[in-house]
C-alpha positions as CSV (number, residue, x, y, z in Angstrom):
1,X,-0.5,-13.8,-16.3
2,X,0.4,-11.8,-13.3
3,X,-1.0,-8.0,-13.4
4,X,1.3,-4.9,-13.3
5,X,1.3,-3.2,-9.6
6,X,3.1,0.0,-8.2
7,X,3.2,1.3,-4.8
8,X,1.8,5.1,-5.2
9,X,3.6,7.9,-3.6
10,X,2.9,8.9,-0.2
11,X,0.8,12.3,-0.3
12,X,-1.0,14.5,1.9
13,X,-2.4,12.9,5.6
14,X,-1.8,9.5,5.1
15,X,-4.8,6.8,5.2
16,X,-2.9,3.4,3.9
17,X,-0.5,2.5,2.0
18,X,-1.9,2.0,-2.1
19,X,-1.3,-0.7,-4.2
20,X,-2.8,0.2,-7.9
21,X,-3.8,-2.8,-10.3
22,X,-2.2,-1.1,-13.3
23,X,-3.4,-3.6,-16.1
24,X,-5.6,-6.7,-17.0
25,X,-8.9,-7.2,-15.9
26,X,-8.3,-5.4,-12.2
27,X,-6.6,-2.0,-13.8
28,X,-7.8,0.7,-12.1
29,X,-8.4,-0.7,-8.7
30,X,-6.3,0.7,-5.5
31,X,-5.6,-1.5,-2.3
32,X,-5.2,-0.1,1.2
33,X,-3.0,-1.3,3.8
34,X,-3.3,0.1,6.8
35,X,-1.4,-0.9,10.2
36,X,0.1,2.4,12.0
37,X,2.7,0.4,14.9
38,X,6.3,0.2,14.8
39,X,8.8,2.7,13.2
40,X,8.0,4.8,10.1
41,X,9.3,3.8,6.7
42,X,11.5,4.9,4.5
43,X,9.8,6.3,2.6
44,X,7.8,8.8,5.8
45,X,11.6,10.1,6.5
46,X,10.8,11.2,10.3
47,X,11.7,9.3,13.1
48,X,9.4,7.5,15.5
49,X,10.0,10.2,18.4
50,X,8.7,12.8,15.1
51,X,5.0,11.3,15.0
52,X,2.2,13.5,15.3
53,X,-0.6,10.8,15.5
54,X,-1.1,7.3,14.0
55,X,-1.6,8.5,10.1
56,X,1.5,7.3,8.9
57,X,3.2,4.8,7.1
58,X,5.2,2.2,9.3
59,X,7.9,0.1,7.5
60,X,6.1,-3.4,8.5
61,X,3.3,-2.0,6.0
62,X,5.8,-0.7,3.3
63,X,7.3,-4.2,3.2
64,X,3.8,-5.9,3.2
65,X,2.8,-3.7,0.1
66,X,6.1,-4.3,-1.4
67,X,5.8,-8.0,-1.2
68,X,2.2,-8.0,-2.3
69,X,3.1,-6.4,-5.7
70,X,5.3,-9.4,-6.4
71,X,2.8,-11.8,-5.6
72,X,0.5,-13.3,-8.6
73,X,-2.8,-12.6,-8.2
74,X,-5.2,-15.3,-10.1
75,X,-8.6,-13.2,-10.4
76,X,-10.2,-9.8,-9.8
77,X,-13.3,-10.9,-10.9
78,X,-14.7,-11.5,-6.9
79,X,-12.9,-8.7,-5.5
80,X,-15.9,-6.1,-5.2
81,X,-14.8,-2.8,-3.8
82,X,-11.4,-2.9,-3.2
83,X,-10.9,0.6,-1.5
């Protein structure tokens, strides 16, 4: 059975984008996804020419995480620290 996922909220200085396991065996466990090139996402709401540095979210990586939550994954049980 696949496991519930949600993309948490962008907060703060960024440092990846979080996937939380939010049930079965892996509940509890945050991914990171971190690749800083190309435009902002959505969800950021500045444009490229707005960037301070390389902490933020880029839309390749919003779309990665996006897809990953639909994806079935089969077992947590060899994941180790996730974070």
């Amino acid at each position: 059975m696949k496991p519930k996922m949600r993309i948490l909220p962008l907060k703060g200085k960024y440092y990846g984008t979080q996937i939380e396991v939010i049930d079965g065996p892996c509940a509890g466990m945050v991914f990171r996804l971190w690749h800083s090139t190309g435009n902002p996402s959505e969800r950021e709401g500045i444009s490229a020419e707005e960037l301070e540095d390389e902490h933020y979210e880029s839309q390749e990586t919003y779309e990665l995480a996006k897809q990953i939550i639909g994806e079935t994954i089969d077992s947590c049980s060899h994941a180790g620290n996730a974070e």
